[in-house]
C-alpha positions as CSV (number, residue, x, y, z in Angstrom):
1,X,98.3,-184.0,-29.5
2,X,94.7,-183.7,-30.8
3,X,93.6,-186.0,-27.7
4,X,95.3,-183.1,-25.7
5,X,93.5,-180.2,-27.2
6,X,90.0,-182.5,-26.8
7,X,91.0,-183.1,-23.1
8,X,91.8,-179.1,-22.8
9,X,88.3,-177.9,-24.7
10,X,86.4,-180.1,-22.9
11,X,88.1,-179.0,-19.1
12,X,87.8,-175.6,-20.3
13,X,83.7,-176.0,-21.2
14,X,83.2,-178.1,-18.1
15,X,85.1,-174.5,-15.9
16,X,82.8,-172.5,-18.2
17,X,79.3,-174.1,-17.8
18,X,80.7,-174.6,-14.0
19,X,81.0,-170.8,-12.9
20,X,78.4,-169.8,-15.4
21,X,75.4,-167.0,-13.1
22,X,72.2,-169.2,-12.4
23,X,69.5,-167.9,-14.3
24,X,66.3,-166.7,-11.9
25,X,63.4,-168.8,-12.1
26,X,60.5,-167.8,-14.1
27,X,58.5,-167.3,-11.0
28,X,61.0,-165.8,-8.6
29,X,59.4,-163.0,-6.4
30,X,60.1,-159.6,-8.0
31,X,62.6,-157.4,-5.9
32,X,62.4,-154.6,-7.1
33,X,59.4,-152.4,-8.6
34,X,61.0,-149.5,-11.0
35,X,58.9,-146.3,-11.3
36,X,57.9,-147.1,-14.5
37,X,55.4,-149.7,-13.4
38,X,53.9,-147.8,-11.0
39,X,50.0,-147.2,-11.9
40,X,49.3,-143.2,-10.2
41,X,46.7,-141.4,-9.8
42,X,46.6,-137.7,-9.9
43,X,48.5,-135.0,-11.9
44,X,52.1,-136.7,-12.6
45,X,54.7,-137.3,-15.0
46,X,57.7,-139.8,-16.3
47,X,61.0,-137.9,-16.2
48,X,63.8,-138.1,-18.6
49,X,65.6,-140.3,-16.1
50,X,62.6,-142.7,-15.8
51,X,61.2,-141.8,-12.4
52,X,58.1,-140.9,-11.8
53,X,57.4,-137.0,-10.6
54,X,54.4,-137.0,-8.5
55,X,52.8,-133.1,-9.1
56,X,49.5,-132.3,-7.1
57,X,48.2,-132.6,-3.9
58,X,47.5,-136.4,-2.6
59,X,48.5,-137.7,-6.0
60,X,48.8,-141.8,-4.8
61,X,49.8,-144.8,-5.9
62,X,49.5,-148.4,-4.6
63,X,51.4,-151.3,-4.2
64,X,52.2,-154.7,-2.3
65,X,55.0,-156.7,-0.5
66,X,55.9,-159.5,1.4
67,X,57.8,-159.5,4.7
68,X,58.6,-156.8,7.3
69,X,59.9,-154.3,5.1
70,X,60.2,-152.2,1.6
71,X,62.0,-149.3,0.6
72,X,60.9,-146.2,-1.0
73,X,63.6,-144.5,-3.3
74,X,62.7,-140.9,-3.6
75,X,64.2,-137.5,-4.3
76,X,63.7,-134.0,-5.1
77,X,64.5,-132.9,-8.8
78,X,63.5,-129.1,-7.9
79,X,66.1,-128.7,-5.6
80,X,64.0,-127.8,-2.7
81,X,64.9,-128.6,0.9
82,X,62.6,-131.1,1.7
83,X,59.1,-132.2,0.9
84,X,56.6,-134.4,2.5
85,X,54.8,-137.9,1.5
86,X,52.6,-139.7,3.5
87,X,50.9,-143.5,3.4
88,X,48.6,-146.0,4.5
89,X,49.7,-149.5,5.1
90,X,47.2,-152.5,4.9
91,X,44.4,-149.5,4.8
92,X,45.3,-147.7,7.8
93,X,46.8,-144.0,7.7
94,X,50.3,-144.3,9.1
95,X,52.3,-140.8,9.0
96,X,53.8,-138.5,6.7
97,X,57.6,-139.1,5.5
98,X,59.8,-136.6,5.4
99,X,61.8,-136.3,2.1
100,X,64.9,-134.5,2.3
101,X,66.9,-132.6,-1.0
102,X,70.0,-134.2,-1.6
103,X,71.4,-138.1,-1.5
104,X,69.1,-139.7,0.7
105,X,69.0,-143.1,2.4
106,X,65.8,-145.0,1.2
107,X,62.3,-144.6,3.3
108,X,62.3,-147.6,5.0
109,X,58.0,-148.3,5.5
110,X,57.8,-151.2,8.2
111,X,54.9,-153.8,9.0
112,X,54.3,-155.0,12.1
113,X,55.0,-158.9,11.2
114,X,55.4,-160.9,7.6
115,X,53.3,-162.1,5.0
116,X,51.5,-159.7,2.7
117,X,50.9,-155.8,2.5
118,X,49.5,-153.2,0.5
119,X,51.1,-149.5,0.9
120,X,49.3,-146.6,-0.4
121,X,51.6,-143.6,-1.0
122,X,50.1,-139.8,-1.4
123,X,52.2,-136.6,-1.7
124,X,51.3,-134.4,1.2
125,X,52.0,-131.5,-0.3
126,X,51.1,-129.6,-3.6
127,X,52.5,-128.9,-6.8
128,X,53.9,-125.3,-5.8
129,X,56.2,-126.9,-3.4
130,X,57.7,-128.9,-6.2
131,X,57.6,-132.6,-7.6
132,X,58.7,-135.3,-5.4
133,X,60.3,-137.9,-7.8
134,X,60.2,-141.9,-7.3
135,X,62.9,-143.9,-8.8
136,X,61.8,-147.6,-7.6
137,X,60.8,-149.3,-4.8
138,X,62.8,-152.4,-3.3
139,X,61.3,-155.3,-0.8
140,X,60.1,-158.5,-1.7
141,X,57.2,-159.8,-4.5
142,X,56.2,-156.0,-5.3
143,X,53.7,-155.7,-7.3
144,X,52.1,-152.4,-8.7
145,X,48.0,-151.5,-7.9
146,X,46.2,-150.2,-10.0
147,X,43.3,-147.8,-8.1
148,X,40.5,-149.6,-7.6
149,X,37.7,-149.1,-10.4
150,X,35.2,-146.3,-9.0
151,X,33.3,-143.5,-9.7
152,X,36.1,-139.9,-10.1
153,X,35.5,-136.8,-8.2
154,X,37.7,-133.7,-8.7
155,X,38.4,-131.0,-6.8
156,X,39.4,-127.9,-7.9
157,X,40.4,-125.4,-4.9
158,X,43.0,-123.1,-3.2
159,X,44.6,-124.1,0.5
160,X,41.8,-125.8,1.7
161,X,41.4,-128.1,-1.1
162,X,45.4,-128.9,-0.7
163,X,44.8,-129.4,3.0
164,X,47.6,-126.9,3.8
165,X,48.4,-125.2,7.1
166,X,45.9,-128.4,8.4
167,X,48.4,-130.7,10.4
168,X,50.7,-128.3,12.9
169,X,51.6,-131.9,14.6
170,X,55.1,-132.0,13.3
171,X,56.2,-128.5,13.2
172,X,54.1,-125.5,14.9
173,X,51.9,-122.6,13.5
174,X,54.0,-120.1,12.6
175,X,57.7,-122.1,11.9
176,X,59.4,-124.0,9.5
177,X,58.2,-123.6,6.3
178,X,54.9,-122.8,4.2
179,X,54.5,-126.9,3.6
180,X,55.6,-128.1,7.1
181,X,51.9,-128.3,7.9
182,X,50.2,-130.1,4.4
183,X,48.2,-132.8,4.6
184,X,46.7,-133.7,1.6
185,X,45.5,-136.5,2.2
186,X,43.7,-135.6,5.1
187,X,42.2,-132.6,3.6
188,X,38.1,-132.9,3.2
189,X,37.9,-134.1,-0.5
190,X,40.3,-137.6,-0.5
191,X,38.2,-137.6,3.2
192,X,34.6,-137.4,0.9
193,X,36.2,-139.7,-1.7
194,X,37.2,-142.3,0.6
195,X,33.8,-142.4,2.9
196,X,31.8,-142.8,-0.5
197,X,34.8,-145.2,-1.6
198,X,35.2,-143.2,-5.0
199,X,38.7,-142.1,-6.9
200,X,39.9,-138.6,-6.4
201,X,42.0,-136.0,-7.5
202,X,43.4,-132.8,-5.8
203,X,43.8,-129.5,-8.5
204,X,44.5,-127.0,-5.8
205,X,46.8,-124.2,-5.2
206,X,47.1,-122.5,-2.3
207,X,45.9,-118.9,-2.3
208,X,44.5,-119.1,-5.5
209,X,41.3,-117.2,-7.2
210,X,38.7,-117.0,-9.7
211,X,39.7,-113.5,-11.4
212,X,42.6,-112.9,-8.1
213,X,44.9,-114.4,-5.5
214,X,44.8,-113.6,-2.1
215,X,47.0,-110.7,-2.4
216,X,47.6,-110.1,-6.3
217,X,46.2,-110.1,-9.5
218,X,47.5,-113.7,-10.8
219,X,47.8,-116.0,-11.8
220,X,44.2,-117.2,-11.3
221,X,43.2,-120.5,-11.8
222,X,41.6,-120.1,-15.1
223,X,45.2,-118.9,-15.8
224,X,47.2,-122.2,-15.0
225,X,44.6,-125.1,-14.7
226,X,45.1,-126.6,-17.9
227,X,49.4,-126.6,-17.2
228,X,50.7,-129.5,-16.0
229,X,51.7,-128.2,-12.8
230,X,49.9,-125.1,-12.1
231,X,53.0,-123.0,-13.2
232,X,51.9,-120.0,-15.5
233,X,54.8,-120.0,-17.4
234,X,55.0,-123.7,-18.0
235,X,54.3,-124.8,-21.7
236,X,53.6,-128.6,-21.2
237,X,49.7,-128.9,-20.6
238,X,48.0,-131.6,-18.7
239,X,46.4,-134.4,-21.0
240,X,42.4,-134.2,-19.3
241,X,41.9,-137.5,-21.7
242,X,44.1,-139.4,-18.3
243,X,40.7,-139.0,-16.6
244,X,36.9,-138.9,-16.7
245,X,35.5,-137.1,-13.2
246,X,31.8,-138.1,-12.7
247,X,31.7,-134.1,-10.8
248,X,33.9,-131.8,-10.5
249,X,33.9,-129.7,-7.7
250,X,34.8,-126.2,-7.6
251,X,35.6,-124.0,-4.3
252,X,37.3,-121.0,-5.2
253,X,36.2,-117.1,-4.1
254,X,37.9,-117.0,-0.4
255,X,40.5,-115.2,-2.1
256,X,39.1,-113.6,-4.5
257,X,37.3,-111.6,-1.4
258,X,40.8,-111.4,0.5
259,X,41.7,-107.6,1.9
260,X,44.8,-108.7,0.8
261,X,48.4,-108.5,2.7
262,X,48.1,-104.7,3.5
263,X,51.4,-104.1,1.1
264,X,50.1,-104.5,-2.6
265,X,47.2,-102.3,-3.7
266,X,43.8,-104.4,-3.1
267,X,40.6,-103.2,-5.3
268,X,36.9,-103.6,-3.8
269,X,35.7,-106.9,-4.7
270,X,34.2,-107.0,-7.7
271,X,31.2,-109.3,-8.1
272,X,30.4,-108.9,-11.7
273,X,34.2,-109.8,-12.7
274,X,34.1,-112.4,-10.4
275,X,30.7,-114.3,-12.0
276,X,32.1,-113.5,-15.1
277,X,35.3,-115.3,-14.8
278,X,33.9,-118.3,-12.8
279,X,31.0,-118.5,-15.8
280,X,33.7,-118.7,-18.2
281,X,35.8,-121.7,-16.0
282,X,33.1,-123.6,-15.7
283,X,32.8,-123.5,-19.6
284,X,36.2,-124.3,-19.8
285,X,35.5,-127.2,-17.6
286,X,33.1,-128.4,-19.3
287,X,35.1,-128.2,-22.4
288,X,37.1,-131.4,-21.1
289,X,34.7,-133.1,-19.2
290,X,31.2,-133.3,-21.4
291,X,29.8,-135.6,-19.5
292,X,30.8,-134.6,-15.5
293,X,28.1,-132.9,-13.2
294,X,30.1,-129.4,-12.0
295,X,29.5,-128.8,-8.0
296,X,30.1,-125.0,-7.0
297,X,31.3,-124.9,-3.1
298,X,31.6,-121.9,-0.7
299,X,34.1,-121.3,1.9
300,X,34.0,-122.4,5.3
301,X,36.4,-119.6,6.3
302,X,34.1,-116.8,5.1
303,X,31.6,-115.7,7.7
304,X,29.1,-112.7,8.3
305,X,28.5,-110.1,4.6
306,X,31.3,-111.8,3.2
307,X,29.7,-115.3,3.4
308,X,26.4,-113.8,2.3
309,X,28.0,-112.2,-0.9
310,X,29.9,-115.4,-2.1
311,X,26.7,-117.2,-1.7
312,X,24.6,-114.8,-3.5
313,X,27.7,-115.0,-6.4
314,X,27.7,-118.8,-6.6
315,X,23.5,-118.7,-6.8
316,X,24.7,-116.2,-10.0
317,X,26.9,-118.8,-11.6
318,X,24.6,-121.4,-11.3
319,X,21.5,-119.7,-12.7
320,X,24.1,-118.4,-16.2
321,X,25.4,-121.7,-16.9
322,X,22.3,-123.7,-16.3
323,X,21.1,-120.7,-18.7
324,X,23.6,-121.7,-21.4
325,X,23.7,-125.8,-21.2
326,X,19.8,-126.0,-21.0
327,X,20.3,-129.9,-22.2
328,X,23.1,-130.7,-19.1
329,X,21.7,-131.3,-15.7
330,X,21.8,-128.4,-13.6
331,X,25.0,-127.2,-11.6
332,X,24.5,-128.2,-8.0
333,X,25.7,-125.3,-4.9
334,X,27.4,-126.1,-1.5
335,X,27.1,-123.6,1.0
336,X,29.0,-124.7,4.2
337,X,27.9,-123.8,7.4
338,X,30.3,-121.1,9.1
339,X,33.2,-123.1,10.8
340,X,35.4,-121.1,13.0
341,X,38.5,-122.9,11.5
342,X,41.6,-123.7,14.2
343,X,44.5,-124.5,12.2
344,X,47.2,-122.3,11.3
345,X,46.8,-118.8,10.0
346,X,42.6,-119.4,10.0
347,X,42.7,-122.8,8.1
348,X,41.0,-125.4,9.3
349,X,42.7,-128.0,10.8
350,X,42.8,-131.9,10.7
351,X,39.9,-132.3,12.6
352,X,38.1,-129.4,10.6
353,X,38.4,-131.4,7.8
354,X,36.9,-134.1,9.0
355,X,34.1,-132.2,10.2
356,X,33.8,-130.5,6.6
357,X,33.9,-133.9,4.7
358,X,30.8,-135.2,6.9
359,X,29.1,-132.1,6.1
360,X,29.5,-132.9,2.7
361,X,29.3,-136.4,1.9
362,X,25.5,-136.6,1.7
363,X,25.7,-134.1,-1.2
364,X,28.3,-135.7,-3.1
365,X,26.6,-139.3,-3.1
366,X,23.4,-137.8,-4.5
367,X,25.6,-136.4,-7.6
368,X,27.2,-139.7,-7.8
């Protein structure tokens, strides 16, 4: 009997050990590449379901893959219809990706034979259009880049910075929706940051102002750059110790000298308010970055008296905050020459942008 029971145990351990899951090697390619251990740059957050919200404009992150193919798994935790990514692969700009609200199939991004690839994924769009959330990315021996280690530049900025109503490619002027026509990462400041091969990030908001908006009194940007997303009337705060920009560059005023939308009371410009305010900003700036150089640009858009009284504004802020930080070095002034822009409603367009960021690369590498 007990020879039985021996016989049994050991069958029963031999069936056991026999069906028993192989265990992965130590070095087996990684399949899958969880939000989590992504490495972004750019205003962004973890969720409470563990996937990463990407916020602002061109907000990017990097990674790699073997084969032909990966998958992107993203969504739309603010409900919106659909938003917009957009990506290089193996440093060429491909095309933006249309994310739709909803259960959605993965974002299949395809090379053009095997071996090894690096994808670069940016958010087309900006924070007032909503997050775009990633949950993980599937493929073959993903690995997670970090951005390469170079000099910061930020800029801070309204449509033009976000590179809105720039790309009418997909969807024509004047259709769709307000977003259809983003491209961040076209816009002129990732364009600047990528021809003097530094780090960037986009703090924009489309129709946005010193001390107004285009067609209303707020919020302003003093108003809602330290939230996380630009919302007014959202407690959590960005943490401005993620980053250290060597400059920060500041184009704000084209709507601030906005007539408005002929439907909401507009006041006269008014200059004093507006050097005022922008005196204080760049005080708050300063506040989290010490040690950046600030960069005060004008607006392309703005032509003829306008033009003239935005420059003679900027001159102002310069000369009262050089006044008052004596021991930093002195705040440097853009003024663009006058572009008669061709995108939709008066923005410049893709190839404006281009034509903007060669205008202003010289001055950026001599503040770098």
């Amino acid at each position: 009997m007990n020879s039985l029971k021996n016989y049994l145990l050991i069958g029963f351990s031999c069936c056991a050990f026999g069906f028993a899951a192989p265990r992965p090697a130590a070095n087996a390619p990684a399949r899958v590449l969880p939000a989590t251990a992504l490495k972004p740059y750019g205003r962004s957050l973890v969720n409470k379901a563990q996937q990463l919200e990407l916020i602002s404009s061109a907000v990017h992150f990097g990674f790699s893959f073997e084969g032909n193919d990966c998958q992107v798994f993203a969504s739309l935790p603010g409900g919106q219809d659909h938003n917009y990514l957009q990506y290089e692969l193996d440093g060429v700009y491909q095309k933006r990706l249309r994310v739709g609200g909803g259960a959605q199939a993965p974002l299949v991004i395809a090379a053009a034979g095997g071996g090894k690839h690096t994808v670069w994924i940016y958010k087309a769009t900006e924070a007032h259009t909503g997050p775009i959330a990633i949950e993980k990315i599937t493929g073959t021996n993903l690995r997670a880049l970090p951005s390469p280690p170079a000099p910061l530049i930020e800029f801070i900025g309204n449509s033009i910075t976000c590179g809105a109503a720039a790309d009418p490619s997909e969807v024509p002027c004047g259709s769709g929706q307000y977003h259809d026509q983003h491209n961040a990462y076209q816009a002129y400041g990732p364009r600047v940051a990528r021809a003097l091969k530094t780090n960037f990030v986009l703090s924009s908001v489309s129709g946005i102002g010193i001390y107004r908006t285009w067609n209303s009194d707020g919020p302003t940007m003093p108003q809602v750059y330290e939230k996380v997303d630009f919302q007014a009337q959202n407690p959590q705060r960005w943490d401005f110790a993620t980053y250290s920009p060597k400059v920060v560059s500041i184009a704000l005023g084209t709507n601030d000298l906005s007539t408005g939308d002929g439907k909401s009371p507009r006041l006269p410009f008014d200059s004093a308010r507006y050097v005022g305010t922008y005196v204080q900003f760049v005080q708050l700036v300063k506040a989290k970055y010490p040690k950046a150089r600030i960069a005060l640009l004008s607006s392309p858009m703005m032509n003829g008296k306008s033009r003239t009284l935005l420059q003679n504004c900027l001159t102002a802020v310069k000369q009262k905050t050089d006044a008052g930080y004596p021991g930093d070095k002195p705040v440097a002034v853009y003024f663009f020459q006058p572009m008669q822009a061709r995108g939709c409603t008066g923005h410049p367009n893709v190839a404006d942008h281009a034509v903007l960021a060669k205008e202003l690369a010289p001055f950026f590498q001599k503040l770098l």
